[in-house]
N, C-alpha and C positions, 0 to 999 in steps of 0.2 A: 239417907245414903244411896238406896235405889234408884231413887229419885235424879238426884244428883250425876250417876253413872249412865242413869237411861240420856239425858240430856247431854252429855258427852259423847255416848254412843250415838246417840242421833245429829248433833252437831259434827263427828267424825264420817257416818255416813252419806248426810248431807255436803260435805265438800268435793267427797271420792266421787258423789254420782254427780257433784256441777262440774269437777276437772273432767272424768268423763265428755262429758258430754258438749264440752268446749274442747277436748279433743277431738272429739267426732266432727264438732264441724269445722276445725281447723285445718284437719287434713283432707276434709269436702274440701273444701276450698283452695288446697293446695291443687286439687286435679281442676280448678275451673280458670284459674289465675294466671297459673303458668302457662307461661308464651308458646305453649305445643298442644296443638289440636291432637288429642287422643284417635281421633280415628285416621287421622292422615298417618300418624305414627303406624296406625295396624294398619293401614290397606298397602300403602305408601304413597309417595307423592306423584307418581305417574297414574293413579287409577283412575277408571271413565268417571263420570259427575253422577254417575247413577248407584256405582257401588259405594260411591263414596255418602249420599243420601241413602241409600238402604243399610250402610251399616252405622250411621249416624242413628238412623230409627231403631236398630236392634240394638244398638247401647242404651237407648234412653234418651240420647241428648237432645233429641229435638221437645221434651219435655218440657213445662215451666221446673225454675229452681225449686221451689217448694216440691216438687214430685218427685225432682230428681235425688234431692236431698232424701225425703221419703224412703226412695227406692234403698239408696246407698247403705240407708239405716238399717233396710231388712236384711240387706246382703251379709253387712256387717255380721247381725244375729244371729246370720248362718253360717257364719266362718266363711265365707265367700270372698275375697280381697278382687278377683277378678281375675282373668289372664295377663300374662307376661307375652310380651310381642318377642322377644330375644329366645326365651327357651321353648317358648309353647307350651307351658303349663299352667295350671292354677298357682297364682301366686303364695295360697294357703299351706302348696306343696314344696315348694320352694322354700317359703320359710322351712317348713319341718326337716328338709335336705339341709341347709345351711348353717341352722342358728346352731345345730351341737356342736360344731369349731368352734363359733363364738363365745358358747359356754365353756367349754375346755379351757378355751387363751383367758377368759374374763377369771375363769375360778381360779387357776393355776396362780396366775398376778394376784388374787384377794388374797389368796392366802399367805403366799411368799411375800407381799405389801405389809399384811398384819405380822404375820412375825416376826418383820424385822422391824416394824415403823412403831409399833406399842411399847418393846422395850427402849429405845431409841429416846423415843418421847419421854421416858418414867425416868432414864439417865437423865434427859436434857435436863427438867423440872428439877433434881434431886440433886445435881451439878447447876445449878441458877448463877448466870453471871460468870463460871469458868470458863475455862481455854473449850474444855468438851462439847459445852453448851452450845460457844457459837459456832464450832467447826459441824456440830449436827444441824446448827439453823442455816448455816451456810449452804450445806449438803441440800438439805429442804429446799430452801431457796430455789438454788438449782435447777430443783426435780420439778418446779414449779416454773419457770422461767425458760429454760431451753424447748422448743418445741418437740414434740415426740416423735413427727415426721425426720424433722434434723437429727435425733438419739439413733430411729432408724437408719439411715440411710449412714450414717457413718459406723454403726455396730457390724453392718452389712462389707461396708468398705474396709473396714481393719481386718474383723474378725474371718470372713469369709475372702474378700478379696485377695488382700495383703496379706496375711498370715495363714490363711487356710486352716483353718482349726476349728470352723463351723459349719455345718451344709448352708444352702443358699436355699434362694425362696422355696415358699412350696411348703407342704405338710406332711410329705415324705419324700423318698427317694424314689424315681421311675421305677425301679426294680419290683421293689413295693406292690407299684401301684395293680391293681384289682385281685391281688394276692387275698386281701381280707375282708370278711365277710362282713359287711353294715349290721348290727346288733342295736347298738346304742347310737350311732355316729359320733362316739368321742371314740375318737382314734386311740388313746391307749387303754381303754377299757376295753375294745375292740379287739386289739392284737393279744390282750393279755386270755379273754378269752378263747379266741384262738388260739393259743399256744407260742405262738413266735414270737418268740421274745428279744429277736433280732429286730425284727419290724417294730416292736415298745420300744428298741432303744433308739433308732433310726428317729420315732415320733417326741422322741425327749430332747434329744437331739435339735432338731429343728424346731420345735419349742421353747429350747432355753431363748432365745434372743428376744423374741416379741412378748414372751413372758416378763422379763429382766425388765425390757423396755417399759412397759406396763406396769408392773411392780415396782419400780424407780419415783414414776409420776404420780401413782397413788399412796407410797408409802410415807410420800415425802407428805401429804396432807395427813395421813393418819399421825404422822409422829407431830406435825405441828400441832394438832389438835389436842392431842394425849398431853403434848407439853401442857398446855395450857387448862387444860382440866387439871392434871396434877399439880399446878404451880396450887391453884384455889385449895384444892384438899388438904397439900401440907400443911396449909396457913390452918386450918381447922382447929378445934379446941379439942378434938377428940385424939388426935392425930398429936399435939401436945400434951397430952394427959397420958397418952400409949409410951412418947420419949421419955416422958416425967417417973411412969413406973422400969424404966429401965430396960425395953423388949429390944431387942437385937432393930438393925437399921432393917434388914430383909424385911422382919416381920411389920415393923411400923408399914412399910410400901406396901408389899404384896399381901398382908393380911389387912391394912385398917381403911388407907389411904387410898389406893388401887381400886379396891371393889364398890368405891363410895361412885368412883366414875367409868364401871363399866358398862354403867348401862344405859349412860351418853355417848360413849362407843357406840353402841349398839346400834343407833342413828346414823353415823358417821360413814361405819363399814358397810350399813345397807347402803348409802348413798353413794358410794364410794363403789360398790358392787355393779350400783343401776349405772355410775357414770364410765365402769369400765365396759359394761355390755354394750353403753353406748358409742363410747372414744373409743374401739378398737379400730373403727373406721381405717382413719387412717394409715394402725400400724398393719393393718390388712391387708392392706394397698401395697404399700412398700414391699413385705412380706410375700405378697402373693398367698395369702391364707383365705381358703375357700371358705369364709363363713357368710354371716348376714350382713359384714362392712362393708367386703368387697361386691357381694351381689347389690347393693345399695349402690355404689359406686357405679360400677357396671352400668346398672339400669339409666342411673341419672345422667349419663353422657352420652345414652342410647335415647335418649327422651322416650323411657319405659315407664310411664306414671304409677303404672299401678304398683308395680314392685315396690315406687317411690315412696306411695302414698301407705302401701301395706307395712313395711318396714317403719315407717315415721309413728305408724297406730303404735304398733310393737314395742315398739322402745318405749313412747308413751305411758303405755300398760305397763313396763315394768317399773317404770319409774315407780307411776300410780301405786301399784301392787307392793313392790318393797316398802315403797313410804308408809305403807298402811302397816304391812307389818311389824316395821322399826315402831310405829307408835304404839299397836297392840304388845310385844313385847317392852316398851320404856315403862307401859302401863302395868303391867306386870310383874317385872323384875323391880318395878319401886316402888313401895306402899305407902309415898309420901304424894307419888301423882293420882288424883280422882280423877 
């Protein structure tokens, strides 16, 4: 049995450090590929031939690629992503400045996505083939089909435009703004610390829309999915054996059925997590929400590589990182998987 466990754990580690490491040099080579010389970008395109050779040499590039890759390796180790030509900082600081929006808007959607898409799904399965089933697979559908730029941009137009019942982009209100002290940089952790509870509501506010939007497109896969795991479980012989002794419908679900696949959930919403910290992109954009989408964006139409290439690691990693952990947790919560 150790045996067996050691070779799993060691086949599990050996994948995390080849993705690894086919990350690394995926996003090397996003900075050598792309059609923008990195140092024309920093000096810009009017400088002498001489700064523009000496800061070619203080970056590196006049390097073979093996050295340069080298190099990039070590930088990496040191949390070093490089400077940003746009803000003039290290890019490692910039992330830490941005990604807590990102995490705000990504967790706020996990959650509000999960609580409505699990039970959603556990009706759809338990209604199989009614009117309910297909009006939630329709819904799903939907959530999966309409682009989340296009959900944006008309949430923005009805709600805020036309009706005025929602603030408009942004992450607060001007009035707001440098009112509240950076703690955490999730804005309503922030204000609640603070005290102002005007400014938490202001940041709720202007969070429902890209939250909803987000939470609409992600719940709509969690409830597909749930469906389809619970369709398998009711079929179970255990799950007919629980109807056979006469237990209430609730409990056949929520006690017998339900729990046999929560911890193929558990995959689903990690993944489901990594793809909202990724996909905010866009609704960032639209939004105007300072996190790590729109500094992505930003950079990539400034031909700012490094941001480009630091953000691209990022996501990576988290992909990496939650995946691992969904698997150390399936391994876990099941004692059927070795």
């Amino acid at each position: 049995m150790n045996r067996r466990r050691f070779k799993s754990l060691a086949a599990t580690l050996s994948s995390v450090l080849l993705t690894l490491f086919g990350l690394t040099v995926l996003t090397f080579l996003i900075g050598r590929v792309m059609p923008v010389d990195p140092v024309i970008a920093a000096v810009g395109d009017n400088a002498p031939e001489d700064v523009i050779l000496r800061a070619r040499t203080e970056m590196g590039l006049d390097q073979p690629i093996p050295v340069q890759f080298l190099h990039y390796v070590y930088q990496l180790a040191h949390g070093d992503f490089g400077m940003s030509v746009l803000t003039k900082n290290p890019v490692a600081q910039d992330i830490v400045r941005f990604f807590p929006a990102t995490f705000e808007l990504a967790t706020a959607a996990l959650l509000l996505a999960a609580l409505v898409g699990i039970p959603l799904g556990v009706w759809a399965a338990v209604r199989q083939g009614s009117f309910t089933d297909q009006a939630i697979r329709v819904v799903c559908l939907a959530g999966h089909s309409v682009p989340v730029f296009m959900l944006s941009l008309i949430s923005l137009l009805v709600f805020y435009s036309a009706l005025d019942i929602a603030p408009g982009p942004g992450r607060q209100d001007i009035i707001y703004d440098g009112m509240i002290d950076t703690v955490t940089g999730i804005l309503t952790i922030d204000t609640l610390i603070a005290g102002d509870f005007d400014a938490f509501r202001d940041a709720l506010a202007h969070m429902a829309q890209p939250v909803i939007i987000l939470a609409y497109f992600s719940m709509a896969y969690i409830a597909r999915m749930t469906r389809a795991f619970m369709i398998d479980a009711l079929k179970g012989e255990f799950v007919i054996t629980a109807r056979a002794k006469g237990l209430t419908l609730a409990t056949v679900i929520w006690g017998h059925a339900f729990p046999t696949v929560a911890v193929q959930l558990v995959t689903v919403i990690a993944l489901t997590y990594a793809g909202l910290l990724e996909g905010a992109v866009v609704t960032e954009t639209v939004f105007s929400w300072p996190g790590i989408g729109q500094y992505l964006t930003v950079s990539l139409m400034n031909a700012d590589m490094n941001p480009v290439i630091g953000t691209t690691l990022l996501i990576g990693l988290i992909y990496v990182g939650l995946n691992l952990i969904a698997d150390i947790l399936y391994r876990v919560l099941d004692p059927r998987v070795k």
